[in-house]
C-alpha positions as CSV (number, residue, x, y, z in Angstrom):
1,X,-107.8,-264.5,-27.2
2,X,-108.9,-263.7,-30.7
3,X,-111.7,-266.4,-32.6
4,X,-112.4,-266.2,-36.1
5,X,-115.8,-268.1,-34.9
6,X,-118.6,-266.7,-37.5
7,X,-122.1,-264.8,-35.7
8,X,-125.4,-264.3,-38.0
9,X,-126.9,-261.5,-36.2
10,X,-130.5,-261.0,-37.1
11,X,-131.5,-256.9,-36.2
12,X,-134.1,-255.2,-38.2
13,X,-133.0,-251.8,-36.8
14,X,-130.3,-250.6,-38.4
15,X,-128.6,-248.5,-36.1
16,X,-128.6,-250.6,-32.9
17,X,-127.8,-253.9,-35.8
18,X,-124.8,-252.0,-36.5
19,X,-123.5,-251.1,-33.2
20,X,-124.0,-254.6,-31.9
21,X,-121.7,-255.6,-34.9
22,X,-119.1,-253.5,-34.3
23,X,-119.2,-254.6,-30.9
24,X,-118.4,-258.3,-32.1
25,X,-116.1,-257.6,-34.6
26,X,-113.9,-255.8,-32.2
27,X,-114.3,-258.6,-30.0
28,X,-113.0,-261.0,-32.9
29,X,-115.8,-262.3,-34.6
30,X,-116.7,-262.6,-37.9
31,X,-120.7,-261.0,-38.3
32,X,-123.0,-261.5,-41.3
33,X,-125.8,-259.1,-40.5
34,X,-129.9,-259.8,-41.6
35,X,-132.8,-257.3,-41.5
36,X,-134.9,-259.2,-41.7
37,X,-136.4,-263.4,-40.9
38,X,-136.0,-264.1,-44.8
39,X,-132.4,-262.9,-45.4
40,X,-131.7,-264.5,-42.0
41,X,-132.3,-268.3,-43.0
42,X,-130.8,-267.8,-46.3
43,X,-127.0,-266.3,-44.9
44,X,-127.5,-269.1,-42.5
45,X,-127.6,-272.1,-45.0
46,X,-124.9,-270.2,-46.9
47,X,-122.6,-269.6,-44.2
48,X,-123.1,-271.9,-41.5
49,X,-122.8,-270.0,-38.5
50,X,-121.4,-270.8,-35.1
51,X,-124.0,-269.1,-33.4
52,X,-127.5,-267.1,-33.7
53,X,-127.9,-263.4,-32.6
54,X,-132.1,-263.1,-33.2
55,X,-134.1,-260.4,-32.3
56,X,-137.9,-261.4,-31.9
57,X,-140.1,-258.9,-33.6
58,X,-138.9,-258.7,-36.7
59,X,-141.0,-257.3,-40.3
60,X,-142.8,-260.3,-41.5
61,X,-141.4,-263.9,-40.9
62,X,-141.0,-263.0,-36.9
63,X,-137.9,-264.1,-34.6
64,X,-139.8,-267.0,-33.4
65,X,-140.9,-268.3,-36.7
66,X,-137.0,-267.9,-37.6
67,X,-136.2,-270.1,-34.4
68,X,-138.4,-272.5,-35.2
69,X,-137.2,-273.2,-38.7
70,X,-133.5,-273.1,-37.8
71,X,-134.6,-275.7,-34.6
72,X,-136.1,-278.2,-37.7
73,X,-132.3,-278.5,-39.1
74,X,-129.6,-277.4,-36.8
75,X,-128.3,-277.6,-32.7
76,X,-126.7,-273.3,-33.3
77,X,-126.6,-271.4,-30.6
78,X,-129.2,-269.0,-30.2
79,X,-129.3,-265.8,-28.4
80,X,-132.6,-263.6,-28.3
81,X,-133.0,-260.1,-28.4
82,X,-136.3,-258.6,-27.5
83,X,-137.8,-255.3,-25.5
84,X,-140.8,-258.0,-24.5
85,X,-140.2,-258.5,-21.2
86,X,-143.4,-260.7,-20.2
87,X,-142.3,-264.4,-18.7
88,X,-144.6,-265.9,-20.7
89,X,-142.6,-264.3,-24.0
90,X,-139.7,-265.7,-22.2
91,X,-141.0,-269.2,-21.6
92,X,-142.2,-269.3,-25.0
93,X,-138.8,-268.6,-26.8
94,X,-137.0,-270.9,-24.5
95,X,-139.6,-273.7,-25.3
96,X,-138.9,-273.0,-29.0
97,X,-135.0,-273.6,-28.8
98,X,-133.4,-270.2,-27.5
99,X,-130.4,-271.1,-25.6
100,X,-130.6,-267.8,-23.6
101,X,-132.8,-264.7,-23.6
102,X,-131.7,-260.6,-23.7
103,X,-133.9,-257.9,-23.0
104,X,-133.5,-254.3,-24.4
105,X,-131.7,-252.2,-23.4
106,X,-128.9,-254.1,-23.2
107,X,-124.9,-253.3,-22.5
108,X,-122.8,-254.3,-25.4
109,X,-119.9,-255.8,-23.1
110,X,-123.0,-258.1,-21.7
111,X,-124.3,-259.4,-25.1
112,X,-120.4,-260.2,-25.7
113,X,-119.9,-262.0,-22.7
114,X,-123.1,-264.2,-23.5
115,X,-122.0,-264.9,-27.1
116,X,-118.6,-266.2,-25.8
117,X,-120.4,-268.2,-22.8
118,X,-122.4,-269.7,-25.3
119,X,-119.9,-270.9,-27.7
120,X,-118.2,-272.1,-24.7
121,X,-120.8,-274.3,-23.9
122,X,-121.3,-275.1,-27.3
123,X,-117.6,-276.4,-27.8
124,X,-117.7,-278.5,-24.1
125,X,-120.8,-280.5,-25.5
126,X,-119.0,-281.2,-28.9
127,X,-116.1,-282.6,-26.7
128,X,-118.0,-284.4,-24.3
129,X,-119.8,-286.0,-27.4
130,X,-116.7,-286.9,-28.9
131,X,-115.3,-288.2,-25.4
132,X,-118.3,-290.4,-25.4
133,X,-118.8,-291.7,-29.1
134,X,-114.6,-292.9,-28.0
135,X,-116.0,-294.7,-25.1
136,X,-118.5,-296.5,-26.6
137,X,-116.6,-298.4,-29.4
138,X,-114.8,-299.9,-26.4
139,X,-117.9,-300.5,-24.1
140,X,-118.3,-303.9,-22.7
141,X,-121.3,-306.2,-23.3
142,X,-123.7,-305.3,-21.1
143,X,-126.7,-307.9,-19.5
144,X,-130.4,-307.0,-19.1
145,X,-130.7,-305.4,-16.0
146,X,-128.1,-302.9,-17.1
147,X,-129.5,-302.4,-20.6
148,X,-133.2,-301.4,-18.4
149,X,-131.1,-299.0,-16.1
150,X,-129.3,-297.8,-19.4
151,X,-132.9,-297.2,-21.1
152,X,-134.3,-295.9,-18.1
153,X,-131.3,-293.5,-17.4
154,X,-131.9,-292.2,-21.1
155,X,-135.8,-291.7,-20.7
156,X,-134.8,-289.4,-17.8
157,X,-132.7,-287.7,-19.6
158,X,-135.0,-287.2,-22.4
159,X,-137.9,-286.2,-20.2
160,X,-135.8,-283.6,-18.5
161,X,-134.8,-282.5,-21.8
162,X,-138.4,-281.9,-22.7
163,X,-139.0,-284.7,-24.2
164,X,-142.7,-285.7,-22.7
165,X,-143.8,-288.4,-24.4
166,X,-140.5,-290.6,-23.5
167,X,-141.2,-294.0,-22.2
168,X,-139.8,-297.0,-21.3
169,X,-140.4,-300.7,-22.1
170,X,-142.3,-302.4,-18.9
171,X,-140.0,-305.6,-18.3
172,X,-141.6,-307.4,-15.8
173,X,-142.9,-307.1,-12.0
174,X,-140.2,-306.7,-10.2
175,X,-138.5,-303.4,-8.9
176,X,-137.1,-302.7,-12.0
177,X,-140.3,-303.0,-13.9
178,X,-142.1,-301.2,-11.4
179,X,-139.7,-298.6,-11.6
180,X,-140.4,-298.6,-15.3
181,X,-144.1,-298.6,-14.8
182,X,-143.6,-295.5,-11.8
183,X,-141.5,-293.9,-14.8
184,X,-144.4,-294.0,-17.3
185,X,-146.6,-292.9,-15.5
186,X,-145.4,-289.9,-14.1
187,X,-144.0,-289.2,-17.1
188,X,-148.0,-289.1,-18.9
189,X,-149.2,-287.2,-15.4
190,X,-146.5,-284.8,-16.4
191,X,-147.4,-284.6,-20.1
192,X,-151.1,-284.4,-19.4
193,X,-151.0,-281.2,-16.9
194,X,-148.3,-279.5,-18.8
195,X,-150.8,-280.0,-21.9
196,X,-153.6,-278.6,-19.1
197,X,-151.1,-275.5,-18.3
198,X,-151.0,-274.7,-22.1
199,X,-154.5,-274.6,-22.5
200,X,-155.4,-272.2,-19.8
201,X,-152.0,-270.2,-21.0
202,X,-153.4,-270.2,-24.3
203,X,-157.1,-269.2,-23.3
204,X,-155.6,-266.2,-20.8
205,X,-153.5,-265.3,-23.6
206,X,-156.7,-264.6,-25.9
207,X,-158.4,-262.9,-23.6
208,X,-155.3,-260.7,-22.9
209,X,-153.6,-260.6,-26.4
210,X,-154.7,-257.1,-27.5
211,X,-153.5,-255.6,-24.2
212,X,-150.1,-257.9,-24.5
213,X,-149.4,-256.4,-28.1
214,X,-150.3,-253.3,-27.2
215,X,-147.4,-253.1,-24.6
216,X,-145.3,-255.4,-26.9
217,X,-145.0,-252.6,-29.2
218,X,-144.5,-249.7,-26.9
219,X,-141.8,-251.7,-25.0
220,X,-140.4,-252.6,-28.3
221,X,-140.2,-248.9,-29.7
222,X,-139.3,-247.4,-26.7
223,X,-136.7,-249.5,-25.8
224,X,-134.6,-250.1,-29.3
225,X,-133.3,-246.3,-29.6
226,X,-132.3,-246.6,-26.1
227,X,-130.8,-249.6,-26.5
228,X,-128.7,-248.0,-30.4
229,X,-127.7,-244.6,-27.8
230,X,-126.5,-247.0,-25.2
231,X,-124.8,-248.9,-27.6
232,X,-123.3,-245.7,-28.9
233,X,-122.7,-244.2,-26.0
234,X,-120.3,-246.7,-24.8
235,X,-118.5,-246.8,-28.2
236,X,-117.5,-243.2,-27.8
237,X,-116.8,-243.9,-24.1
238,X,-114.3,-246.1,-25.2
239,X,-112.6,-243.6,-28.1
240,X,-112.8,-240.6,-25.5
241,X,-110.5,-243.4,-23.3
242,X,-106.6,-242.6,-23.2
243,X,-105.8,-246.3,-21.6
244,X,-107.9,-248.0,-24.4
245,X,-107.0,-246.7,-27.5
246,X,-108.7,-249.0,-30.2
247,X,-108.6,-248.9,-34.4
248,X,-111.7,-248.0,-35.6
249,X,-113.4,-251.0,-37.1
250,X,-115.4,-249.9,-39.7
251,X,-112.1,-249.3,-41.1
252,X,-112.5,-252.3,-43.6
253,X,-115.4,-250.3,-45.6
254,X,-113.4,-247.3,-45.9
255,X,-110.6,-245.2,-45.3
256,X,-109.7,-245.2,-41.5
257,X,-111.6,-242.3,-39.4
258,X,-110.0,-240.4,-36.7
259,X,-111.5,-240.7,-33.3
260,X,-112.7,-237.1,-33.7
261,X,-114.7,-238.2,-36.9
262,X,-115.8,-241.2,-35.5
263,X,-117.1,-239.0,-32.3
264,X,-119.1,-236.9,-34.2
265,X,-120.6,-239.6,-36.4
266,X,-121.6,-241.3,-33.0
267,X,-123.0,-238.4,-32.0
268,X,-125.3,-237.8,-34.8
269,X,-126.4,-240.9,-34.8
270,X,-127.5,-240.4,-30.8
271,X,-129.1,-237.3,-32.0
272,X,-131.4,-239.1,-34.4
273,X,-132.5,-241.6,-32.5
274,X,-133.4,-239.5,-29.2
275,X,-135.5,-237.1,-32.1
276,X,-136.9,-240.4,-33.1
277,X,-137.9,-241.2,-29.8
278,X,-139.7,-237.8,-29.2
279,X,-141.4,-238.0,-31.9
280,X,-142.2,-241.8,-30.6
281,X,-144.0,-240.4,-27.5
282,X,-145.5,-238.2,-29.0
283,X,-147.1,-240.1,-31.3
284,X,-148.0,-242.7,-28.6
285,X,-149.7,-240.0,-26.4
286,X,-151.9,-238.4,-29.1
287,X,-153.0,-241.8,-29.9
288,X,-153.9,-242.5,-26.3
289,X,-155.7,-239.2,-25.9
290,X,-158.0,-240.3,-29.1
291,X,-158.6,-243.4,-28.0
292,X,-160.5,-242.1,-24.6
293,X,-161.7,-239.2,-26.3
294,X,-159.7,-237.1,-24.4
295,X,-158.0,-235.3,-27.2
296,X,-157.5,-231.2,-27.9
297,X,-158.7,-230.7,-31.0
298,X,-159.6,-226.5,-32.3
299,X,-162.0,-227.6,-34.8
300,X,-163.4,-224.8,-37.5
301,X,-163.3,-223.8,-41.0
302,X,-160.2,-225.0,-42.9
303,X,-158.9,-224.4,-45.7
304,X,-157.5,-228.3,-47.0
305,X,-156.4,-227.3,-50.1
306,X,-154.3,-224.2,-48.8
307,X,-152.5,-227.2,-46.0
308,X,-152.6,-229.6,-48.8
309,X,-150.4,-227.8,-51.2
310,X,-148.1,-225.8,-48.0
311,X,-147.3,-229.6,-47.3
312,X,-146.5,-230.9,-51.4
313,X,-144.6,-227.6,-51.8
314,X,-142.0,-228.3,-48.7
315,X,-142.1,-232.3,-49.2
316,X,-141.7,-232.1,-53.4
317,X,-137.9,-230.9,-53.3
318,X,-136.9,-233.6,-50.6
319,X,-138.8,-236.7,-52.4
320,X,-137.6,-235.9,-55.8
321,X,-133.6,-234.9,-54.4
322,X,-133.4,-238.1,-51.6
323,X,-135.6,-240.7,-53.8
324,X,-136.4,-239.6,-57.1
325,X,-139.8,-239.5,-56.4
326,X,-142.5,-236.6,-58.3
327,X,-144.9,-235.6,-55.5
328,X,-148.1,-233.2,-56.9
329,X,-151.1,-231.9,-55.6
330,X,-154.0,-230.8,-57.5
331,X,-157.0,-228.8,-55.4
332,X,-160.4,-228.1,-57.0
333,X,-161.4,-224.5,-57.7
334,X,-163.8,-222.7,-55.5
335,X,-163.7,-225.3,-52.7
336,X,-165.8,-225.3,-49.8
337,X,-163.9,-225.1,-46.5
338,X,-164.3,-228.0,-43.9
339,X,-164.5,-228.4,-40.1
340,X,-161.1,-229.8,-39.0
341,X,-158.2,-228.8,-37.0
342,X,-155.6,-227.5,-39.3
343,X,-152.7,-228.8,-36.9
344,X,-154.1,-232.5,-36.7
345,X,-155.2,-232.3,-40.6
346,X,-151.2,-231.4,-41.4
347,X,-150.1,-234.5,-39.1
348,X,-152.6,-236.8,-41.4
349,X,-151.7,-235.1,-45.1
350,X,-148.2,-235.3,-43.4
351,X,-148.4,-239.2,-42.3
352,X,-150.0,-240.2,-45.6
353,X,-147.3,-238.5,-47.8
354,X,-144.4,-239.7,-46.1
355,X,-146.1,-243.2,-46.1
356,X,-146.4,-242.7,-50.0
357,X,-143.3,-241.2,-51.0
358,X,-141.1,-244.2,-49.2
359,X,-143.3,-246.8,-50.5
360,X,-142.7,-245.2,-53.8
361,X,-139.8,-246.6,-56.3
362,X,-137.3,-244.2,-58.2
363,X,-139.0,-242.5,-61.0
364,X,-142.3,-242.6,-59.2
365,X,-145.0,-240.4,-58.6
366,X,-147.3,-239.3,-55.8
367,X,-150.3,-237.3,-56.3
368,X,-152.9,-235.9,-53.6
369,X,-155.8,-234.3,-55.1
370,X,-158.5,-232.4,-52.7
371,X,-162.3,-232.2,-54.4
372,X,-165.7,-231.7,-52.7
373,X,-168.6,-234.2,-52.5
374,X,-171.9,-233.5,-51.4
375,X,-171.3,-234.2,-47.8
376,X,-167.3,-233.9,-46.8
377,X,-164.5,-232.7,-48.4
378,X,-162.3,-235.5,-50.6
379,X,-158.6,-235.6,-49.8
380,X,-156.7,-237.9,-51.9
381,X,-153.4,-239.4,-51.6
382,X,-152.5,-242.0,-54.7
383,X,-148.7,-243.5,-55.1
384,X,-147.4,-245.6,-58.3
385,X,-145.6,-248.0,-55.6
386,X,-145.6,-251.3,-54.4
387,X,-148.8,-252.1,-53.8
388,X,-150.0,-253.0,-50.5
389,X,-151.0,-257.1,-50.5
390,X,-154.3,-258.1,-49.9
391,X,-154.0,-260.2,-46.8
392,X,-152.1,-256.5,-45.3
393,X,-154.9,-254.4,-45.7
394,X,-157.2,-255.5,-43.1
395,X,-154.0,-254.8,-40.6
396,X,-152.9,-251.4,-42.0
397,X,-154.4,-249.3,-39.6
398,X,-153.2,-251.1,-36.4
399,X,-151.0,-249.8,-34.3
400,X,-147.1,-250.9,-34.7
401,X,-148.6,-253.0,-37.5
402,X,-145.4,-252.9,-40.2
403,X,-146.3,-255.7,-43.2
404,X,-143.2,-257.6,-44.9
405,X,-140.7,-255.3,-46.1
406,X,-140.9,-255.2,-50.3
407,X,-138.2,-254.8,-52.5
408,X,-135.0,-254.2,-50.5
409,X,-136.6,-251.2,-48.3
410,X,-136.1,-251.4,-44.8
411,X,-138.5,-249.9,-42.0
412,X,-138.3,-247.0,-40.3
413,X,-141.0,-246.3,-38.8
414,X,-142.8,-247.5,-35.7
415,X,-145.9,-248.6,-37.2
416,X,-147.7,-245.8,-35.9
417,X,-148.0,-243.4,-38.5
418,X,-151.4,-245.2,-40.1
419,X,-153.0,-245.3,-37.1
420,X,-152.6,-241.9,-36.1
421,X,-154.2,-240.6,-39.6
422,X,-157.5,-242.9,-38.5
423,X,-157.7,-241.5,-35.0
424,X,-157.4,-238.1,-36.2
425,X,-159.3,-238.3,-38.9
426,X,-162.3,-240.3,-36.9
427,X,-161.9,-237.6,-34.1
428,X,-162.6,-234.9,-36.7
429,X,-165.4,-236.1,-37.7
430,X,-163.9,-238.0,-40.4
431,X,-163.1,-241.3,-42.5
432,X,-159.9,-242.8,-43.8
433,X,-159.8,-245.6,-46.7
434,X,-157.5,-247.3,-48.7
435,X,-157.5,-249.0,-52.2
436,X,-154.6,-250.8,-53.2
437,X,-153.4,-253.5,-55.9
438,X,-150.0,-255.2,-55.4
439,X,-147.4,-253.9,-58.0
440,X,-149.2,-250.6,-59.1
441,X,-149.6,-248.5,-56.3
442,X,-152.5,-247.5,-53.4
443,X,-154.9,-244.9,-52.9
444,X,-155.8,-244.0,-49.3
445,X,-159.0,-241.1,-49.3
446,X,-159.1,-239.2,-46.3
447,X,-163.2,-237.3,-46.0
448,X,-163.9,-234.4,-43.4
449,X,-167.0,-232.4,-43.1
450,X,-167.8,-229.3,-44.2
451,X,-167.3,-226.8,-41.9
């Protein structure tokens, strides 16, 4: 049976975000699509939604922060998406207000089957509400002992609920009142150890937070491409199917696409994002291997300015066709070579350029210059672009640290790339800094020895 019910779904990637729509719209919903917490609460007061598709870690106001605002106005549905798959991170959504809880990768058929459970449930309670606001305009008087039972019977409720701090009025000293009295204070012994539980939660949790992001992210970043190829994968499934022939959806922004088409555009997409998970692991191991000191590095004289302006020359072309964007590089004459490796020095020029050039607005310019000081050689790598924002910079160089997305762009990275350019640079013998002032730009100075 077809709905026209309406789904916000809340998906910072953009590729698994537009799989999952497709997957409700052919189901019969009607899906308004966020990338981020922001755009997310502001579709939802303009569209009032039936129900909530909300992935957790999303680029500055978080899932959970999104919950929690929604759970201040409105009973929606909500349905969680996350790669963190710690009970804790469960618990802690649920507690929020999530009405049920997916972990990536997921099958598209199963996030389906949730959102129509939910709605189900959703449209039973509105009927059982209206069954019993009929009932009560014709509700008899009732006496004393029946309007204790009736309060104790809702305190129950309540406390089941989660409602801790429900009580009841003590009536007297008889077995109802003692009832009442039992009722209140199991209902504070409750309160008071489930307060105890959240303290020692909360102090394991600070001892173990570092370790908990740290797996956070890699679960995260692992698991969303695998979860946008799986999604993928069964959409061209289904259009490689004779007994399930279906009309394209993505029709309605275009002419319509023959499965063929729509194949090979499925398949490209599965190519990027397996190439996006190499380069994931990769990443994540060399990162590993610096932090235990345990990395291959062929250190010796290098000439920077030679990789500096290899990298400009092949990066210039694709910045200035794809964004608009003027990359130079500007090396000082009769430079002294330094001690690096020239393989790890291209992955930080590399890191920092990219990082430039997409933080960069059309018409833009990024310029590295390379000059000697007494004791290193100076690489530096200075953008005209947004600005990084002061309360950011402490953060930059974390790992999977991404700040709030800034005029319109969306992430694509992993939140890895800064924190590679520190351990490399640090493992060569190096330093890595940044300047920065919101709305003009930032300068990040990269210093190696000489050789």
């Amino acid at each position: 049976m077809q709905t026209t019910a309406t789904v916000l779904l809340v998906e910072d990637e953009r590729e698994l975000g537009r799989v999952v729509a497709r997957e409700l719209e052919v189901a019969g919903y009607r899906v308004y699509l966020a990338p981020d917490g922001v755009t997310a609460l502001r579709i939802f007061v303009e569209q009032s939604p039936a129900l909530v598709v909300l992935d957790w870690m999303l680029p500055g106001l978080d899932g959970l922060e999104v919950l929690r605002r929604l759970r201040q106005s409105s009973p929606v549905p909500v349905l969680m998406l996350t790669a963190r798959a710690e009970e804790v991170d469960r618990v802690i959504g649920l507690e929020v207000g999530a009405d049920d809880y997916l972990t990536k990768p997921f099958g598209t058929r199963e996030l389906v089957a949730r959102v129509r459970a939910l709605l189900r449930r959703q449209e039973r309670l509105r009927e059982m509400l209206a069954a019993d606001r009929a009932e009560g305009t014709a509700a008899p008087h009732l006496g004393p002992l029946e309007l204790d039972l009736e309060e104790l019977a809702a305190a129950t409720g309540a406390l089941r609920a989660g409602d801790l701090a429900a009580r009841v009025t003590v009536g007297g000293e008889d077995e109802v009142g003692r009832l009442q009295a039992d009722f209140n204070a199991m209902a504070a012994d409750l309160e008071q150890t489930l307060r105890d539980l959240h303290a020692e939660r909360d102090r394991v949790a600070g001892l173990l937070e570092a370790r908990r992001q740290l797996i956070a992210g890699v679960s995260h970043e692992l698991r969303t491409p695998v979860a946008t190829v799986r999604g993928y994968l069964e959409s061209a499934l289904r259009l490689l199917d004779p007994h399930h022939p279906t009309t394209d959806p993505r029709s309605s922004a275009g002419p319509s696409m023959g499965s063929g088409q729509a194949l090979r555009a499925d398949l490209e997409t599965m190519e990027r994002e397996v190439a996006r998970l190499s380069r994931l692991i990769e990443d994540l191991f060399t990162l590993s291997r610096a932090e235990v000191g345990r990395l291959e590095l062929r250190l010796g004289p290098t000439d920077v300015g030679a990789v500096v302006c290899r990298l400009v020359g092949t990066l210039a072309p694709l910045a200035w066709q794809q964004r608009w964007v003027q990359v130079l590089a500007e090396v000082a004459p009769d430079l002294s070579l330094a001690r690096a490796d020239g393989e790890r020095l291209e992955q930080v020029v590399s890191n920092l350029l990219g990082n430039a050039v997409r933080h960069t607005s059309p018409g833009g310019l990024v310029a590295t210059t390379v000059s000697a000081e007494p004791d290193a050689v100076r690489v530096e790598v200075r953008d005209t672009g947004e600005g990084i924002a002061p309360e950011d910079l402490p953060h930059i160089f974390e790992r999977f640290y991404r700040g709030p997305r800034i005029s319109g762009e969306r992430h694509d990275g992993a939140g890895l790339g800064l924190a590679l350019v520190k351990e490399l640079a640090e493992a060569m013998g190096g330093s890595v800094e940044v300047v920065s002032t919101p709305g003009e730009g930032s300068c990040f100075t990269v210093r190696l020895p000489h050789a």
